[in-house]
C-alpha positions as CSV (number, residue, x, y, z in Angstrom):
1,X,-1.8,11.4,26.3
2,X,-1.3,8.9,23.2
3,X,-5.3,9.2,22.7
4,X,-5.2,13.1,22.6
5,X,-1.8,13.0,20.0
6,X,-3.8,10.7,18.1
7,X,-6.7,13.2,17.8
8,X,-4.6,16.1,16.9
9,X,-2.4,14.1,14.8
10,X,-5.6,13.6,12.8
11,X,-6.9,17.1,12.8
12,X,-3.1,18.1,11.9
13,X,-3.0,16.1,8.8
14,X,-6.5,17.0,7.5
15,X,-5.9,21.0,8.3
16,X,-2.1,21.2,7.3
17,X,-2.6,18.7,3.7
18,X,-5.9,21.9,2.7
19,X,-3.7,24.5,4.0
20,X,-0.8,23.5,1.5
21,X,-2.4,22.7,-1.5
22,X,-5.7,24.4,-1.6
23,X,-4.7,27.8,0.2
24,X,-5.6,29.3,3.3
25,X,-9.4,29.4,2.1
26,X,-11.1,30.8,5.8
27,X,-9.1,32.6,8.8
28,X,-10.3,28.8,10.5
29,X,-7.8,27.0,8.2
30,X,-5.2,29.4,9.5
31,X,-6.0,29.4,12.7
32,X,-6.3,25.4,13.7
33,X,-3.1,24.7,11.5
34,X,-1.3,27.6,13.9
35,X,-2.7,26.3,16.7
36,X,-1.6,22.7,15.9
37,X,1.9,24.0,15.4
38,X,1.6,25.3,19.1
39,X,0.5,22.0,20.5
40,X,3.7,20.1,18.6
41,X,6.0,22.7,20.8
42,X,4.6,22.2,23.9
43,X,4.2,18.4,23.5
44,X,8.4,18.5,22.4
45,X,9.1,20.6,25.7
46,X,6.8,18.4,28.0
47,X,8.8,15.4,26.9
48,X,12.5,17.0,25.9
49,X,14.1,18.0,23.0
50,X,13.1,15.2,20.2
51,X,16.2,15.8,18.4
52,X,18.3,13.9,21.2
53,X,15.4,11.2,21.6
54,X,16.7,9.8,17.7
55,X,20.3,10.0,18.9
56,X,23.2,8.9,16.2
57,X,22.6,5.3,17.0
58,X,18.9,5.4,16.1
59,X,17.5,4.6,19.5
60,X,14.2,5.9,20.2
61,X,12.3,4.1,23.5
62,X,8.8,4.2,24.6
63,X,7.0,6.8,24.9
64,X,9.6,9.3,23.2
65,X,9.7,6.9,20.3
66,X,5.4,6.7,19.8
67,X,5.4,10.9,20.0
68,X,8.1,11.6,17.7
69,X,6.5,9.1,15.2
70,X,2.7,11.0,16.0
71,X,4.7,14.0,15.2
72,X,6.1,12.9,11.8
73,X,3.6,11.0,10.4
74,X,1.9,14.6,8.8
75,X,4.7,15.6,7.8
76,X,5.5,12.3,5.9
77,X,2.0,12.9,4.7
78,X,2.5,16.1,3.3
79,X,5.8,15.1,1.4
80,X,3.9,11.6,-0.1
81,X,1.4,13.8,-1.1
82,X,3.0,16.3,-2.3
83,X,2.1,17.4,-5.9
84,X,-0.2,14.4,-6.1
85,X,-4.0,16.2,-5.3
86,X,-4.8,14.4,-8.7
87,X,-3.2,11.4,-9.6
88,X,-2.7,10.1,-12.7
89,X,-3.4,6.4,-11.5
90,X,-3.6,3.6,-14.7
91,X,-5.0,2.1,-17.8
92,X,-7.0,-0.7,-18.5
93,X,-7.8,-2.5,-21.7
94,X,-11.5,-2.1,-22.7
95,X,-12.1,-4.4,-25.5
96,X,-10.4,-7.7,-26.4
97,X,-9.0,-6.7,-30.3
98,X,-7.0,-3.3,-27.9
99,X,-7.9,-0.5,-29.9
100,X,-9.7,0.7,-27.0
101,X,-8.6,1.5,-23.0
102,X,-9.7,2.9,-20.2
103,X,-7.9,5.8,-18.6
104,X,-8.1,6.2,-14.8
105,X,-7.3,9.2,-12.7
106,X,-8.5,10.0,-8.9
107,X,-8.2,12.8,-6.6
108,X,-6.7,12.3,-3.3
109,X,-8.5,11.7,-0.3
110,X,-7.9,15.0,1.4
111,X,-8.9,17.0,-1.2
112,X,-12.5,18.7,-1.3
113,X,-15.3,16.6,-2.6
114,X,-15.7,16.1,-6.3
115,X,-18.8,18.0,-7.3
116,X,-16.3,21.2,-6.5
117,X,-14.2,19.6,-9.5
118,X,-13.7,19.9,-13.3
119,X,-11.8,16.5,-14.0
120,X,-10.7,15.8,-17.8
121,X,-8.0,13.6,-19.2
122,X,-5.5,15.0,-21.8
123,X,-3.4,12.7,-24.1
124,X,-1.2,12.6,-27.1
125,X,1.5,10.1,-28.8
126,X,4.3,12.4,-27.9
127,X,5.3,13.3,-24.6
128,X,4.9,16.9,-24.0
129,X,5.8,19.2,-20.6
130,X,2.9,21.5,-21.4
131,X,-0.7,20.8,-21.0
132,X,-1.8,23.3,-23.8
133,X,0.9,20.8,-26.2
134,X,-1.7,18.0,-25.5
135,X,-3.6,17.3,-29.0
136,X,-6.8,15.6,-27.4
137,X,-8.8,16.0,-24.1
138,X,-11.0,14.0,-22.8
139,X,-13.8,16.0,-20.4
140,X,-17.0,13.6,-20.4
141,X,-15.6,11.4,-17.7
142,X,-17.3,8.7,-15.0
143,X,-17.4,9.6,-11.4
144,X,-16.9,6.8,-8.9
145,X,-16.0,8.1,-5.1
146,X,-12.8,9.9,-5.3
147,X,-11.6,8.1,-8.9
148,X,-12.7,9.3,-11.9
149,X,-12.6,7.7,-15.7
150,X,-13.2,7.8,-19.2
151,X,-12.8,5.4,-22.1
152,X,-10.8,5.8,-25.8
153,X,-11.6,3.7,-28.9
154,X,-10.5,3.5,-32.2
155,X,-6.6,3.3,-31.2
156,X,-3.5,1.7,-32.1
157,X,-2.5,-1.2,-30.4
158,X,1.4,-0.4,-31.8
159,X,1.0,2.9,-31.0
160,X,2.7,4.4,-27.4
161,X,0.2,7.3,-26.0
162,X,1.1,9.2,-23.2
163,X,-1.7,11.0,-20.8
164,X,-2.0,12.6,-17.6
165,X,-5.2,13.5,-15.1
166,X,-6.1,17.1,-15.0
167,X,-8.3,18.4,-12.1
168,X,-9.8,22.1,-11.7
169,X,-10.6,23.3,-8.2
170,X,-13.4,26.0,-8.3
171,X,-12.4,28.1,-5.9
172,X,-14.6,31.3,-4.8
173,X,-11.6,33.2,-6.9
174,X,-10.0,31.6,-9.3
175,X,-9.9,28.3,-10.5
176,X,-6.8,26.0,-9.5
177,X,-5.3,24.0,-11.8
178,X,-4.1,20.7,-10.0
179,X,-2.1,18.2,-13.4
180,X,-0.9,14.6,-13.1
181,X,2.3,13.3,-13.5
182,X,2.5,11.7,-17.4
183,X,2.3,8.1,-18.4
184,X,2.1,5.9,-21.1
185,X,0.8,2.7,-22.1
186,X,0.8,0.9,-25.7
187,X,-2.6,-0.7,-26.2
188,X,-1.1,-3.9,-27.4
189,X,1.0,-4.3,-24.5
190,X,-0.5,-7.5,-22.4
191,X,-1.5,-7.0,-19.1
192,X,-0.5,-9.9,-16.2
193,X,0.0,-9.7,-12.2
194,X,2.4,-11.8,-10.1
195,X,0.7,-14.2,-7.8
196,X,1.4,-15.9,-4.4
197,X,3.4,-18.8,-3.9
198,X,1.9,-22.0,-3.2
199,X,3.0,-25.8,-2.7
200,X,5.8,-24.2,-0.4
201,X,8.2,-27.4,1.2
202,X,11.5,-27.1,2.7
203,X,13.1,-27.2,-0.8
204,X,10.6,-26.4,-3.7
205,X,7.6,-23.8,-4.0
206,X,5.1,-23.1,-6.9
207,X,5.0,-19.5,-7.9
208,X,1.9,-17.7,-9.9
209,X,1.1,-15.3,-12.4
210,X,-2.1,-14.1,-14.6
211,X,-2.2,-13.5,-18.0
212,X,-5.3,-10.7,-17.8
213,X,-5.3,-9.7,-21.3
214,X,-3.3,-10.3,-24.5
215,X,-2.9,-7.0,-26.2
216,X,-5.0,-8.0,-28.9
217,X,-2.3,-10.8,-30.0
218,X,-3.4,-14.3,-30.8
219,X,-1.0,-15.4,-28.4
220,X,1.6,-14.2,-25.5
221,X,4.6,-15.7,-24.1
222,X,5.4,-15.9,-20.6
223,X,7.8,-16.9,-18.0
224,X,9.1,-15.8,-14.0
225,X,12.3,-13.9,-13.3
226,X,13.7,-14.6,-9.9
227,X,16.8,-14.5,-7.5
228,X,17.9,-13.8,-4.3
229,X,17.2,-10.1,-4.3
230,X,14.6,-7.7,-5.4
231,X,17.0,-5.9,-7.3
232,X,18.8,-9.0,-8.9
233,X,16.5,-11.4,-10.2
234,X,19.3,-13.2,-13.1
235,X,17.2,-16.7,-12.9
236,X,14.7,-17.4,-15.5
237,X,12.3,-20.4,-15.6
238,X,11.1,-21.8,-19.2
239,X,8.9,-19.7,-21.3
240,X,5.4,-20.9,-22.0
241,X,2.5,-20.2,-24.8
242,X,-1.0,-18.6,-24.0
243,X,-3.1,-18.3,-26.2
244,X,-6.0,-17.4,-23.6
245,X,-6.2,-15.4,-20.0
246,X,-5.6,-17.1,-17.3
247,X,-3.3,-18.3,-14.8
248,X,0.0,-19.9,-15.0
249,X,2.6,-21.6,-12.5
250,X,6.6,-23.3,-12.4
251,X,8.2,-24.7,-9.6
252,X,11.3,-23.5,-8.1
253,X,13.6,-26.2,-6.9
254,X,16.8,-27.2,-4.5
255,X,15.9,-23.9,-2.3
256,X,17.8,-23.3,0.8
257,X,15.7,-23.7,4.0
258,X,15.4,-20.2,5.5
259,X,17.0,-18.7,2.3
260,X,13.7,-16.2,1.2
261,X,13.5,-15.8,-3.5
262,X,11.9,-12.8,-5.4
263,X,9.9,-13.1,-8.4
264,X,8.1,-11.7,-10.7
265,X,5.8,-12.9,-13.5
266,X,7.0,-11.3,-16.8
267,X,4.9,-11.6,-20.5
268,X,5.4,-10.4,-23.8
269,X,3.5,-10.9,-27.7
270,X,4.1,-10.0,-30.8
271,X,5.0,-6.5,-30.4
272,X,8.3,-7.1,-28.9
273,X,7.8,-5.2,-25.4
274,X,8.3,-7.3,-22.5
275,X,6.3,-6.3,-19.3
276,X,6.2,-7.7,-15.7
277,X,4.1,-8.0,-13.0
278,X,4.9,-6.8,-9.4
279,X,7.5,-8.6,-7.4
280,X,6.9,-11.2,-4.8
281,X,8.4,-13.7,-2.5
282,X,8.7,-16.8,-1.0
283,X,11.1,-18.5,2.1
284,X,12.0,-22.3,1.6
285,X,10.8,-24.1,4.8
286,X,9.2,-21.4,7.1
287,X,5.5,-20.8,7.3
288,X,4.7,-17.7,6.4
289,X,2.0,-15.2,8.7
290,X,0.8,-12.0,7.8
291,X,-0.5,-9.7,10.7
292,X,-3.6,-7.6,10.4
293,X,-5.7,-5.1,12.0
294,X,-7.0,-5.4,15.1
295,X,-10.6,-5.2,15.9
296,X,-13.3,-5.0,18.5
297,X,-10.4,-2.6,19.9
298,X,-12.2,-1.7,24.0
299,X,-10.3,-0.4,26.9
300,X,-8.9,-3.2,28.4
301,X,-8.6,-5.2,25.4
302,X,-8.6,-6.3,21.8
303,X,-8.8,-8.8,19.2
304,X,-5.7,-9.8,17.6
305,X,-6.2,-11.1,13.3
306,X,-3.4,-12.3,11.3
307,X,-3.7,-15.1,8.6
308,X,-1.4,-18.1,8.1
309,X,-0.5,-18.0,4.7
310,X,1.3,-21.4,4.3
311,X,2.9,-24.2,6.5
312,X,6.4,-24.4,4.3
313,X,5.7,-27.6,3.8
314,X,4.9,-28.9,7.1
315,X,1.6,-30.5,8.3
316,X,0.8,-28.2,11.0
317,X,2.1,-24.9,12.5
318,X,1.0,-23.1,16.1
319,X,0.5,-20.0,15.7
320,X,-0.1,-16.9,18.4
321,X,0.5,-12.9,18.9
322,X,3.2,-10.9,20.8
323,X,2.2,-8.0,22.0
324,X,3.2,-4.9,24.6
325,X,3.8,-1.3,24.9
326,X,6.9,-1.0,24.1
327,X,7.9,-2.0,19.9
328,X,10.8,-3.2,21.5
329,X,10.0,-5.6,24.2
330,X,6.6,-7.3,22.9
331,X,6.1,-9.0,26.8
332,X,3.2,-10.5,26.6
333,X,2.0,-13.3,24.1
334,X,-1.3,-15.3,23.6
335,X,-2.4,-19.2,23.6
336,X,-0.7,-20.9,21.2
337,X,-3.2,-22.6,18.3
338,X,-2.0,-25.2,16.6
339,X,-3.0,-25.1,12.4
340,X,-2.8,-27.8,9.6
341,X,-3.7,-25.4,6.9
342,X,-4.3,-21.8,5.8
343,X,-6.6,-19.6,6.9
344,X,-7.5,-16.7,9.5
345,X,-7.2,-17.1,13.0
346,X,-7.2,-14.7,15.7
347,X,-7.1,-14.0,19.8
348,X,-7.6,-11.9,22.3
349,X,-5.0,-9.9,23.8
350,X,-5.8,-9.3,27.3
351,X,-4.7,-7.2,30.4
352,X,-4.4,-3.7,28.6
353,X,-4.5,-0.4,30.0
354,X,-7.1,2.2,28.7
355,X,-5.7,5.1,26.0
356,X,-2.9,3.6,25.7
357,X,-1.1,2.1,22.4
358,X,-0.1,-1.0,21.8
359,X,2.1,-3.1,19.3
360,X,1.8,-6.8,18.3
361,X,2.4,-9.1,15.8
362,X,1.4,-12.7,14.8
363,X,4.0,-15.5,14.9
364,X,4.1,-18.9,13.8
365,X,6.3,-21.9,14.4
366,X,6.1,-25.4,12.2
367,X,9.0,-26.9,13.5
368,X,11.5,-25.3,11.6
369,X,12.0,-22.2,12.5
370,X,9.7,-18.9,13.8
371,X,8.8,-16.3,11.3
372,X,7.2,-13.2,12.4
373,X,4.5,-10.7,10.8
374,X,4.3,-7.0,10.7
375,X,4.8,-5.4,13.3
376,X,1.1,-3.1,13.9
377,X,-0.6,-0.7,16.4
378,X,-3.4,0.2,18.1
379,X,-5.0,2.6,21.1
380,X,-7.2,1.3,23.2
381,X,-10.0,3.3,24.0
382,X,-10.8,5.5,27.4
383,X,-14.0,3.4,28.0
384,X,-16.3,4.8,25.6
385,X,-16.6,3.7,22.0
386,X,-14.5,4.8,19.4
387,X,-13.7,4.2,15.8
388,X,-10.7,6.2,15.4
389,X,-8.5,3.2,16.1
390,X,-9.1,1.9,12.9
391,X,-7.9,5.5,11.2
392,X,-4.6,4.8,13.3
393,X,-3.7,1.6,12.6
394,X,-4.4,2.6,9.2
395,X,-1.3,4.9,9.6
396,X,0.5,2.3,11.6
397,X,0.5,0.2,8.7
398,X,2.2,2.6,6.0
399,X,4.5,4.0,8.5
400,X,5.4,1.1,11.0
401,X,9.4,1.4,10.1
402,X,9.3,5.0,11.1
């Protein structure tokens, strides 16, 4: 039964995301989208009403709790999705003085393939709500899979621009028009990303950043916000002068064992405008794992992958993977392998049951404490090879707190 969700889950998504957003093109559309419909009502009266399977307390057990999240997940598609066929996706400096960028835009991956597609780029320095109040478009764009580009020079790098990604869908009728949502960028703003910590002990850790471009300035300043929640980072380490790309590094000190810090690499130059680079985090003490996909997915079993991402300070770590049925009693567990570094390691979970699905996680233990990965999925095949595991884990991983 989970194999043949899986399936129509698929099909579901694929039918319902072209039925929404590019219209009911053939009575086939139609017809499999209806028919999927019919499949979700007979599935909810085989196993009961799901509405009493989610309960006020949030309980949702075995087999009850895998269909309602089959169920949802194209629906959850649909909403993420939802105005998004193109995507207004980011910038990019394109030379080192930035009065030129690179503007990038992609359609989504449901959508019909590009050669159907007129892709352009508008963009001003105002804001507007109206494409036609765009002064400039940009149509003689680059191609690349489902992303699309173009490049702008003689800009400048104190000047904000704002720009979106247009798309039109040529249709046997009329064309659709499919817009971005707006952004903007300065192109003397510098461009940095937040990097992993490293050095972690039971009290200290180095964190990382990367100062990718300037913004045309001789020289940046730069620094790390952090804190004990994502949404509260009120520390600040000292501020240090680049005057090249590359990366930089501070230490964090007197941290808590077990007590987990966010941070974020921050920069700013000459024009004033301070930007940051995604949030991270690091836990004093505990080795950190990081679960990943399964492979060479068969019947009876699979392969387990995870990496070990540090030792917190310790000289060694054992690591292994829990896994079962249910997401709520993992009851089986692999060898434990004992580690005295980073790096990839895997196992083989054993003793499965064909089409059915299974969750596991990696764990690890350096004498500290545990700490646990994400929790992923899988469906082992009926005997006969399949990739579609790979297209569900996929899902697993986006939606795994459903």
């Amino acid at each position: 039964m989970g194999m043949v969700c899986s399936w129509f889950m698929f099909f579901g998504v694929r039918w319902l995301y072209r039925l929404v957003f590019f219209g009911p093109e053939s009575k086939l559309c139609t017809g499999v989208f209806l028919y999927y419909c019919c499949f979700i009502c007979l599935l909810n009266y085989y196993f009961g009403d799901l509405s009493q399977s989610i309960g006020c307390d949030c309980e949702m057990k075995g087999q009850k709790k895998k269909l309602f999240s089959m169920l949802l997940i194209p629906v959850l598609l649909v909403s993420v999705f939802s105005g998004c066929v193109v995507q207004t996706w980011e910038w990019s400096h394109a030379n080192v003085a930035a009065t030129s960028v690179t503007l990038h835009g992609r359609v989504s991956w449901a959508a019909p393939e590009l050669d159907l597609w007129d892709l352009y780029f508008v963009w001003d320095t105002s804001s507007h709500e109206d494409l036609e109040d765009y002064a400039n478009v940009e149509s003689d764009v680059v191609i690349l899979g489902k992303s699309y580009y173009v490049t702008l020079e003689g800009l400048d790098r104190e000047t904000q621009y704002f720009f979106r990604a247009v798309g039109e869908l040529q249709t046997a009728g009329a064309p659709k028009l499919y817009i971005g949502a707006e952004s903007s960028f300065k192109p003397g703003w510098p461009s940095l990303a937040t990097g992993g910590p490293t050095e972690v002990t039971t009290s200290s850790a180095q964190i990382n950043g990367h100062l990718g471009h300037l913004g045309g300035a001789s020289q940046c300043s730069v620094w790390f916000e952090w804190g004990l929640s994502r949404d509260v980072l009120d520390e600040q380490t000292s501020v240090q002068v680049l005057d090249e790309v590359g990366w930089f590094n501070d230490s964090l000190s007197g941290l808590e064992l077990g007590t987990t810090y966010y941070y974020r690499a921050a920069a700013t130059n000459d024009l004033g405008d301070v930007r940051y680079g995604a949030i991270d985090q690091v836990t004093g003490g505990a080795a950190e794992v990081e679960t990943r996909f399964a492979s060479d997915i068969q019947d009876v079993s699979a392969v387990g992958n995870a990496r070990l991402v540090h030792l917190g300070g310790m000289e060694s770590a054992d690591v292994w993977f829990e896994y079962g049925a249910d997401p709520d009693n993992l009851d089986k567990q692999t060898a434990a392998q004992t580690l005295t570094g980073a790096g990839l390691f895997s196992a083989e979970l054993f003793d499965l049951q064909p089409e059915t699905t299974y969750w596991f996680r990696a764990v690890a233990d350096n004498g500290l404490g545990v700490s646990h990965g994400d929790l992923l999925w899988f469906t082992t095949t009926s005997g006969k090879t399949s990739s579609f595991g790979v297209f569900v884990q996929t899902l697993s991983a986006v939606f795994d707190e459903v």
